[in-house]
C-alpha positions as CSV (number, residue, x, y, z in Angstrom):
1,X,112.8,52.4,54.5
2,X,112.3,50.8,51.4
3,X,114.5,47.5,50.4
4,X,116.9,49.4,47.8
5,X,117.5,52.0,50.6
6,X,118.9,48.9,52.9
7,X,120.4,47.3,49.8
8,X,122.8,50.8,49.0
9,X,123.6,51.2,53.1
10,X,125.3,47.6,53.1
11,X,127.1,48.5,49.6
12,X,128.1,51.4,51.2
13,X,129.1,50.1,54.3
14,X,131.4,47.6,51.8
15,X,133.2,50.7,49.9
16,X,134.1,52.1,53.5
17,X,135.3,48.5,54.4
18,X,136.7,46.7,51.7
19,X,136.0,42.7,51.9
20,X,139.4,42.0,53.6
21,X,139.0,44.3,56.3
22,X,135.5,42.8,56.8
23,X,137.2,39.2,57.0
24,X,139.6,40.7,59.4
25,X,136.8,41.5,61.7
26,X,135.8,38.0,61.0
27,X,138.9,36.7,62.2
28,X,138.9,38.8,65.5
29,X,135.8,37.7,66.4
30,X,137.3,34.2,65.9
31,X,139.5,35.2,68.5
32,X,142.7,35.5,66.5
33,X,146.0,37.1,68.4
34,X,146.1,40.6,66.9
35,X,145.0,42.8,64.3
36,X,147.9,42.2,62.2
37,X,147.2,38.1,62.6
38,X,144.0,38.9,61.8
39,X,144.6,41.2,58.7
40,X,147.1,38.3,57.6
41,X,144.3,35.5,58.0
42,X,141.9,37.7,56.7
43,X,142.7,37.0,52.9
44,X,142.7,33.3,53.4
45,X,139.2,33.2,55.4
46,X,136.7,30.6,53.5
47,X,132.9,31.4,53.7
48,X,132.6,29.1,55.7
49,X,134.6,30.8,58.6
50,X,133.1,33.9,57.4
51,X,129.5,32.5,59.1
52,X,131.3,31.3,62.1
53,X,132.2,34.0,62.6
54,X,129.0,36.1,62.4
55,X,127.5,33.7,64.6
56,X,129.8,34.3,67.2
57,X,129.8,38.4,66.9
58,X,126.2,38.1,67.5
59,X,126.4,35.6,70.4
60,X,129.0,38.0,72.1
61,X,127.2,41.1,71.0
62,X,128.8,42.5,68.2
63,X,125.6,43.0,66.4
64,X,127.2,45.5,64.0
65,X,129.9,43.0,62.9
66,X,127.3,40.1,61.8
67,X,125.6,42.9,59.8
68,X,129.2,43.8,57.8
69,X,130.0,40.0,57.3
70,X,126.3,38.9,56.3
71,X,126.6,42.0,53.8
72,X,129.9,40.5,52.6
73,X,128.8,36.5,52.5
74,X,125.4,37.7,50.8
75,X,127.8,39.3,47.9
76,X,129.1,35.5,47.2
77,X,125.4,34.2,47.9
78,X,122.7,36.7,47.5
79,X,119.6,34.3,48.0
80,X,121.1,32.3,50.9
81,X,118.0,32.5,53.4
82,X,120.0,31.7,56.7
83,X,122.3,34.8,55.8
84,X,119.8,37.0,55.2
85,X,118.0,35.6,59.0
86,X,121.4,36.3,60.8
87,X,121.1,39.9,59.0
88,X,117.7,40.2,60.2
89,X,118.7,38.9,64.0
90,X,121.8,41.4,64.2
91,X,119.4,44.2,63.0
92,X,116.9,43.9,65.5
93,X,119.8,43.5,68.3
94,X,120.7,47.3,67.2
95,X,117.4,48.4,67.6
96,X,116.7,49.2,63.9
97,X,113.5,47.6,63.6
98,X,113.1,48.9,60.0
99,X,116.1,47.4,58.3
100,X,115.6,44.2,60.3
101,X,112.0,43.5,59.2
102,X,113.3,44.2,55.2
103,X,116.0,41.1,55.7
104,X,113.9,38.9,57.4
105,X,111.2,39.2,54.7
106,X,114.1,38.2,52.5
107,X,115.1,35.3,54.3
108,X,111.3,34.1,54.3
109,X,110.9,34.7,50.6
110,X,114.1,32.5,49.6
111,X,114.0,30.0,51.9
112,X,112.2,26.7,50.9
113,X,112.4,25.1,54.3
114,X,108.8,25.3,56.4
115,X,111.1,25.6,60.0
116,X,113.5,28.8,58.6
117,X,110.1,30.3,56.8
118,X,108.3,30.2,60.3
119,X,111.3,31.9,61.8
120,X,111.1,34.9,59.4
121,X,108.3,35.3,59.6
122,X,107.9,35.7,63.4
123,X,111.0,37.6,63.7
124,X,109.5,40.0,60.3
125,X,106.1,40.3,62.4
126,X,108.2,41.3,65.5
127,X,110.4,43.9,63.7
128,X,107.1,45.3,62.0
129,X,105.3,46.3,65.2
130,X,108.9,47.7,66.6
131,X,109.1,49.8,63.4
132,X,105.7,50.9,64.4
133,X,103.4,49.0,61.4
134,X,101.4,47.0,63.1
135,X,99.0,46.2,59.9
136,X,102.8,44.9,58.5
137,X,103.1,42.5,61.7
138,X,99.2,41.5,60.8
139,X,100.5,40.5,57.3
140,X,103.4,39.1,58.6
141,X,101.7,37.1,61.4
142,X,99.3,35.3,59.1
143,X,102.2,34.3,57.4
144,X,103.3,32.6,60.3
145,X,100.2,30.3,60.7
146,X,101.5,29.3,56.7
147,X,104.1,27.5,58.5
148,X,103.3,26.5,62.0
149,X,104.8,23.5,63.2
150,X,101.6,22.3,65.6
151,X,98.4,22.9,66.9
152,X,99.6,24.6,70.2
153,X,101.8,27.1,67.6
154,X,98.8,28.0,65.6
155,X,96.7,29.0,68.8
156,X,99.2,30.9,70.1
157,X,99.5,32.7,66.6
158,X,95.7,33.1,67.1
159,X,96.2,35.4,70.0
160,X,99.0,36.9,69.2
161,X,96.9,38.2,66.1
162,X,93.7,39.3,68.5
163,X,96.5,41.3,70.4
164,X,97.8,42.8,67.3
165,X,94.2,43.8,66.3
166,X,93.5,45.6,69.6
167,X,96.9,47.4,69.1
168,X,96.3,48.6,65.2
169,X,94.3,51.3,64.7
170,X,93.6,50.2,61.8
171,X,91.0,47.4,61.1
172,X,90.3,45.2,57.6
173,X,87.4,42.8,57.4
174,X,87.0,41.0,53.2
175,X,84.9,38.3,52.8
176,X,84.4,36.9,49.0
177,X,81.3,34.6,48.7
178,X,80.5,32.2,45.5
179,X,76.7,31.8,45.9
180,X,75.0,29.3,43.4
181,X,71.3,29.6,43.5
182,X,68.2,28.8,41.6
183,X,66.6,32.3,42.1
184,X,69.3,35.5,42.0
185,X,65.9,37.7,41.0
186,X,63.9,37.3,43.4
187,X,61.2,36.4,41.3
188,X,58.4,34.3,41.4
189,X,57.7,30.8,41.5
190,X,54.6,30.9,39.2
191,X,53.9,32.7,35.8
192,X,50.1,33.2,36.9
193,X,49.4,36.3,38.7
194,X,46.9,35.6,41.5
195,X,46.1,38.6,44.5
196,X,44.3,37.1,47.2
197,X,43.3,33.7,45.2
198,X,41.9,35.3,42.4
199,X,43.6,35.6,38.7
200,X,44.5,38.4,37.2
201,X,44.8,39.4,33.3
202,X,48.7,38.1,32.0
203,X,51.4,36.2,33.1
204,X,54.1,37.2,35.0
205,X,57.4,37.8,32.2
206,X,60.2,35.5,32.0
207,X,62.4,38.0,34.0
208,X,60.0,38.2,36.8
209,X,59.8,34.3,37.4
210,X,62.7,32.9,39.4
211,X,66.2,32.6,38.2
212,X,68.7,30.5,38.3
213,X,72.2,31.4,38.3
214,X,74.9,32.2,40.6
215,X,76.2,35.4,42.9
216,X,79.5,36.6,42.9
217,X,80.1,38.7,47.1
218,X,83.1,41.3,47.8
219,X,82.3,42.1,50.9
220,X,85.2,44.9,52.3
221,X,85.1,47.3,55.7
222,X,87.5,49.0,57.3
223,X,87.9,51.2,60.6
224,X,90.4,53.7,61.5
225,X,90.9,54.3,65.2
226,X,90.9,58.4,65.7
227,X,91.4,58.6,69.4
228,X,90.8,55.7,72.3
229,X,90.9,56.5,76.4
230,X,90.7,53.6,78.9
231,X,86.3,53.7,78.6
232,X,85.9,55.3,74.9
233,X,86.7,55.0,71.9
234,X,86.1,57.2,68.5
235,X,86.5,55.9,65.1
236,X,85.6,56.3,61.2
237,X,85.1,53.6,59.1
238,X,83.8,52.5,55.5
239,X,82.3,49.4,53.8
240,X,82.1,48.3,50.1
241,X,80.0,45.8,48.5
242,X,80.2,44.5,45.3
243,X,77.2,41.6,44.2
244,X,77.6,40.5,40.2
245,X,75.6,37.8,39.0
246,X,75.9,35.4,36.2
247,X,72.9,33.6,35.0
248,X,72.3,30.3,33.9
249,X,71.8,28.9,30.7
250,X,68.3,27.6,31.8
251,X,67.7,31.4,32.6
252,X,69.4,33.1,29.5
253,X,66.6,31.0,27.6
254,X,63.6,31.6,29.8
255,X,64.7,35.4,29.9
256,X,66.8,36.2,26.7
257,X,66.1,40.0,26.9
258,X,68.1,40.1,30.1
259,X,71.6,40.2,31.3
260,X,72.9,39.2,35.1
261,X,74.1,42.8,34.8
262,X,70.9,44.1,35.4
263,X,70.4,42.4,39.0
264,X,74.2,43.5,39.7
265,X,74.3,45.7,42.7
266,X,76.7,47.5,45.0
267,X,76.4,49.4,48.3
268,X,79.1,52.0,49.5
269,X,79.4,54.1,52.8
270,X,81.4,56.2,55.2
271,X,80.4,56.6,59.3
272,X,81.8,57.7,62.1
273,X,81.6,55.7,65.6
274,X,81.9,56.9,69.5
275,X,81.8,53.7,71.9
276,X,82.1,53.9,75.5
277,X,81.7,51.6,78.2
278,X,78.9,51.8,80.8
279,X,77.6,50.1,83.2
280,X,79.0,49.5,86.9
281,X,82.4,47.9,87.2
282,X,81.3,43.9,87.7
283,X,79.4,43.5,85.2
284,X,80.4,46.3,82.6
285,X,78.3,46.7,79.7
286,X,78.8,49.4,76.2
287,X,77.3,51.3,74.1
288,X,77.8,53.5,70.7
289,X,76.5,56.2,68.8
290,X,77.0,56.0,64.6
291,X,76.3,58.4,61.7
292,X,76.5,57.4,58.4
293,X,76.0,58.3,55.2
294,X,76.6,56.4,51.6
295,X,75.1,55.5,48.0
296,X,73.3,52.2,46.8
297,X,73.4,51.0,42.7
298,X,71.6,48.6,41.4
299,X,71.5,47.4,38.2
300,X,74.0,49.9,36.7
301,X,72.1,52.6,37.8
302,X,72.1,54.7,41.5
303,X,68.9,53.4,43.2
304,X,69.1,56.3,46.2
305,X,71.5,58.0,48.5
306,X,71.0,57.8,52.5
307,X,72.1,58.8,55.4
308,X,71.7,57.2,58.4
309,X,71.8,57.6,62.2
310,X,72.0,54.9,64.7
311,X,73.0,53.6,68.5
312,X,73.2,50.6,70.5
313,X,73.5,49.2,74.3
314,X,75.1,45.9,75.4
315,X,74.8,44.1,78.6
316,X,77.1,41.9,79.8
317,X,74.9,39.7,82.0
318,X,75.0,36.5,84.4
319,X,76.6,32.9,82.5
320,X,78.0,35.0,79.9
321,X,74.9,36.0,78.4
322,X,75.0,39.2,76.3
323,X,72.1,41.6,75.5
324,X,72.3,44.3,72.8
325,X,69.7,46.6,71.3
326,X,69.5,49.0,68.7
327,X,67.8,52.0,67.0
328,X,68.3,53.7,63.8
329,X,67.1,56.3,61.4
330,X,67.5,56.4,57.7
331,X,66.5,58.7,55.1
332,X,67.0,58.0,51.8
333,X,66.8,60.9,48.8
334,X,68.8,61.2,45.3
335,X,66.5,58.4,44.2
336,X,65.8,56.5,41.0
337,X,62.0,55.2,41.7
338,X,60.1,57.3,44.4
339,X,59.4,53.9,46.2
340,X,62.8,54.9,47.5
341,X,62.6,58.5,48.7
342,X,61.3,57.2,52.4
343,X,62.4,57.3,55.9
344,X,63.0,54.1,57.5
345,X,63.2,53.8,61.4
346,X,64.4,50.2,62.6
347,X,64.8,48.8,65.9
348,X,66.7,45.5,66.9
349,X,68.0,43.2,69.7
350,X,70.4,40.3,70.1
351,X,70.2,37.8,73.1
352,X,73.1,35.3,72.9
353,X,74.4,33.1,75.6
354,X,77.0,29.6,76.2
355,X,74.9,26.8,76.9
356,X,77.6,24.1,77.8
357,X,80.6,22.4,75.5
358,X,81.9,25.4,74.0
359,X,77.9,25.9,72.0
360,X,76.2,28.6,72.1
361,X,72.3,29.8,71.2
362,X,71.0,33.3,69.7
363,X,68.0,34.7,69.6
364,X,67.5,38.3,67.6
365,X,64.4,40.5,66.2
366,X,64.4,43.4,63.6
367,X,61.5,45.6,63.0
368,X,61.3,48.1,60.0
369,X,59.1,50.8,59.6
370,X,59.1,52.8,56.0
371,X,57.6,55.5,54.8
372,X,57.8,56.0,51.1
373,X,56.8,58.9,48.7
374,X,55.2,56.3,46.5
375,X,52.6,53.8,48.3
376,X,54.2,51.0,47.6
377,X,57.1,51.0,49.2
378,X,55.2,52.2,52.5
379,X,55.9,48.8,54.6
380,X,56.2,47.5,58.4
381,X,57.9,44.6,58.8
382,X,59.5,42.4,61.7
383,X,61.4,39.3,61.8
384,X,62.8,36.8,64.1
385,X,66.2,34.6,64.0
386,X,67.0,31.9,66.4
387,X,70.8,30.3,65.7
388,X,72.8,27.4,67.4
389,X,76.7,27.1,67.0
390,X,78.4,23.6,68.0
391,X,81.8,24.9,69.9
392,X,82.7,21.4,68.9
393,X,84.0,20.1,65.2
394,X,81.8,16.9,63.6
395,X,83.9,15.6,61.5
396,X,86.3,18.6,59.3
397,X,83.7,21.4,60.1
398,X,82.3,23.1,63.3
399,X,78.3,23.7,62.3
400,X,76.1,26.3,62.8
401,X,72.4,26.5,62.0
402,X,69.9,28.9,61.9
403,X,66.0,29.3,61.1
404,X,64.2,32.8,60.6
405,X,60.7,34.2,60.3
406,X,59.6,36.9,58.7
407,X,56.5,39.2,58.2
408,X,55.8,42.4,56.5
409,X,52.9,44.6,55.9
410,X,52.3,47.1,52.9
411,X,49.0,48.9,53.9
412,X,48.5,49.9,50.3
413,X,49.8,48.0,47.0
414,X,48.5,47.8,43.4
415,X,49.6,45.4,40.5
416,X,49.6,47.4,37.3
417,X,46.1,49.2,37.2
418,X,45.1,46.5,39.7
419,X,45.0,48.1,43.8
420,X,45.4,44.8,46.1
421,X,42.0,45.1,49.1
422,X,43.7,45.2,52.1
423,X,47.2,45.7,50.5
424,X,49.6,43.0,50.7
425,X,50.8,40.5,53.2
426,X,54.3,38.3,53.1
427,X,55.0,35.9,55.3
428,X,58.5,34.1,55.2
429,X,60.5,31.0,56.4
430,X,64.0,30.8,55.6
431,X,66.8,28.1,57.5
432,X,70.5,27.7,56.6
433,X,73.3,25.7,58.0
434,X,76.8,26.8,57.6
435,X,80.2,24.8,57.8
436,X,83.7,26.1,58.7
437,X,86.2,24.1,57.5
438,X,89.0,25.8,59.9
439,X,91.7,22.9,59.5
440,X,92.3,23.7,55.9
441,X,93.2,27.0,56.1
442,X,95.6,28.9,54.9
443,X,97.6,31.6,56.1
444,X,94.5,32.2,58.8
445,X,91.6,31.9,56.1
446,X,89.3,28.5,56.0
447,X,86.9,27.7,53.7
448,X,83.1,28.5,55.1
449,X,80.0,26.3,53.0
450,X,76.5,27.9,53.4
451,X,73.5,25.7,52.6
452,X,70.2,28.1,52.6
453,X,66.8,27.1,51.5
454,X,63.4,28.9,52.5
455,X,59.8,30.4,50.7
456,X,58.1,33.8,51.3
457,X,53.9,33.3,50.7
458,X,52.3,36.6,49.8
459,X,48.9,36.7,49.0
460,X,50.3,38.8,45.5
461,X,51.3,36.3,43.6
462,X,54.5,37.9,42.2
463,X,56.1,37.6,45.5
464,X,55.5,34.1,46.3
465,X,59.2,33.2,46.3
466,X,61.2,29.9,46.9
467,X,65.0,29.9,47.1
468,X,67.6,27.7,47.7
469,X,71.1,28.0,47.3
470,X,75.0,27.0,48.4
471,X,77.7,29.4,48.6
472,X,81.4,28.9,49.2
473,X,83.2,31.4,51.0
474,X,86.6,32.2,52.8
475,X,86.3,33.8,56.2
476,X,89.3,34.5,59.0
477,X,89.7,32.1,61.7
478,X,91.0,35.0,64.1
């Protein structure tokens, strides 16, 4: 029910019982003699008596009273917090969650003291998963860590929210990423073009050379929960992201043809989900079937549609290990350049396990196999990450680091008029370290810093590649 709606029931309520009749309630549930004491008292009760009196009809259980004296005192005080709390309390005592959760987000919104806001906003998250919006109590809860008096407070906020999440069946994942860099292009570290050692005729364009600039990540998903039994679950979900870029002046003058509007990209998608749990009983593992389907732009301009299907298996193993792999299938049509009208068939695993102090180690490998109309988007690749986490803060920041290597294979390439012998060959390096400044959140969101830094050596010049960048980002700490 929206707030006006709760606004025009308590004026209504005030028509039906004129103030004095309300402040003769007041002064029963004072405990005056009689109604007719009470009536008398009733035009000389202060304010002040007023909220005694509310008080004391909630502590005896007169819920309904509380709420036709808060209505009256909020008439002489409209933005006094504590009233607005007691409203909220008495609601929620008369099992009208609804109403409740409206005056408690009032009472959070004018109050100014950090113990009264924590109160609201509890008591707002409650009322929102009684009313039966549990995304509201998500809001609500966060709000909560805003204002949490102590560490114990915020980890008990923490899984109250993981609770909340298994209960919605709606889920919301946004991550926004500020990612300086000195190459958003891709491009090359050298203006010569060399395949295999040996110069070719002309240089490499300004807009083909690296770049330096910076990227600008919306990141969104989100998953709707269609039906769920005690071993399955079926769900549809979508995902949006958004990459801008801005370039640097260095760049605008090495490349003054070209805009960061031309390296812009975005990637869309819908899918559906079915996960189930397999395995025996000690030592239960999962697994999940996904079809997707979605669109991919780049530059301004759709670079290909796809549609994709996929599946996975966990196992839960011995130490708290967990093993997953993964298949998919992807064929892309609709497209701009018929390097991507292919089928791509991909195949992955993730080995991850506790080794001691709250760290953990993972290993994972990706393989890639595409088949493209045009030749030179016909590749096989594979790759391997290995990745440590400290369960342990140094300093502000709990660290992670990682290091991957990467290879890929096009059997067939040319360079202009130029066909590469033996086609071409990348071979990549790449390591980051990331820190997650969860102390300085807000509201449940820290600050996460991403150092990255790596080179790719092809023997076609063009692709010889160095990179290194730092991004900024906010990421949930539950």
């Amino acid at each position: 029910m929206p707030i006006q709606s709760a606004t025009n029931r308590g004026r209504n309520r005030l028509v039906l019982a004129p103030l004095q009749a309300v402040l003769a309630s007041a002064a029963l549930a004072l405990g005056l003699a009689n109604a007719g004491q009470a009536e008398e008292t009733s035009h000389n009760l202060t304010l002040d008596q007023a909220y005694r009196a509310a008080i004391e009809a909630l502590r005896i259980g007169q819920p309904d009273v509380t709420v036709a004296l808060t209505y009256g005192l909020l008439q002489a005080d409209p933005k006094n917090p504590v009233f607005h709390y007691m409203q909220a309390a008495a609601y929620a005592r008369m099992n009208e969650p609804e109403e409740g959760r409206q005056a408690a987000a009032l009472a959070y919104r004018n109050s100014s003291e950090q113990g009264l806001q924590f109160q609201s906003a509890q008591l707002a998250a409650r009322l929102s998963l009684q009313a039966g919006r549990p995304t509201m109590a998500q809001f609500w809860l966060r709000r909560t860590a805003i204002h949490a008096p102590d560490e114990k407070t915020e980890e008990q906020i923490a899984r109250d929210y993981k609770q909340l999440r298994r209960i919605n069946p709606w889920a919301f994942r946004i991550r926004a990423e500020i990612k300086p860099t000195d190459n958003v292009n891709n491009g090359a570290d050298t203006a010569l073009q060399i395949i295999d050692g040996v110069p070719v005729v002309g240089q490499l364009s300004g807009s083909a050379q690296a770049l330096s600039g910076a990227y600008g990540i919306l990141d969104i998903t989100t998953a709707h929960r269609l039906r769920q039994s005690a071993d399955s679950m079926t769900s549809v979900g979508g995902r949006l992201y958004v990459q801008r870029v801005s370039l640097s002046s260095e760049a605008k003058a090495q490349a003054p043809n070209v805009t960061g509007s031309q390296f812009a990209s975005t990637y869309g998608e819908v899918s559906i989900r079915h996960a189930m749990i397999v395995g025996p009983a000690e030592n239960l593992g999962s697994a999940a079937v996904e079809a997707a389907t979605g669109t991919s732009w780049f530059g301004g301009e759709r670079s290909y549609n796809f549609a994709r299907l996929g599946g996975e298996r966990t196992w839960r193993m011995a130490a708290g290990a967990q093993l997953r792999i993964n298949a998919t299938f992807e064929t892309r049509f609709a497209e701009r350049y018929g390097t991507n009208d292919a089928n791509i068939v991909g195949f992955g695993a993730l080995y991850h396990r506790p080794v001691g102090n709250g760290d953990r180690i993972s290993v994972s490998m990706a393989y890639r196999d595409a088949r493209a109309r045009w030749f030179t988007g016909t590749y096989r690749s594979a790759s391997v990450r290995v990745s440590y986490d400290l369960g342990r803060a140094i300093g502000p920041a709990k660290l992670s680091a990682g290091l991957v290597l990467g290879y890929s294979d096009y059997p067939e390439y040319a360079v202009s008029i130029f066909n590469v012998p033996g086609g071409r060959q990348d071979k990549s390096i790449y390591g980051d370290l990331s820190l997650f400044f969860d102390e300085y959140d807000y509201a449940g969101f820290a600050p996460m810093l991403r150092v990255r830094t790596g080179k790719k050596d092809s023997n076609v010049s063009r692709f010889d590649i160095r990179e290194f960048s730092v991004s900024l980002g906010i990421e949930s700490k539950f």
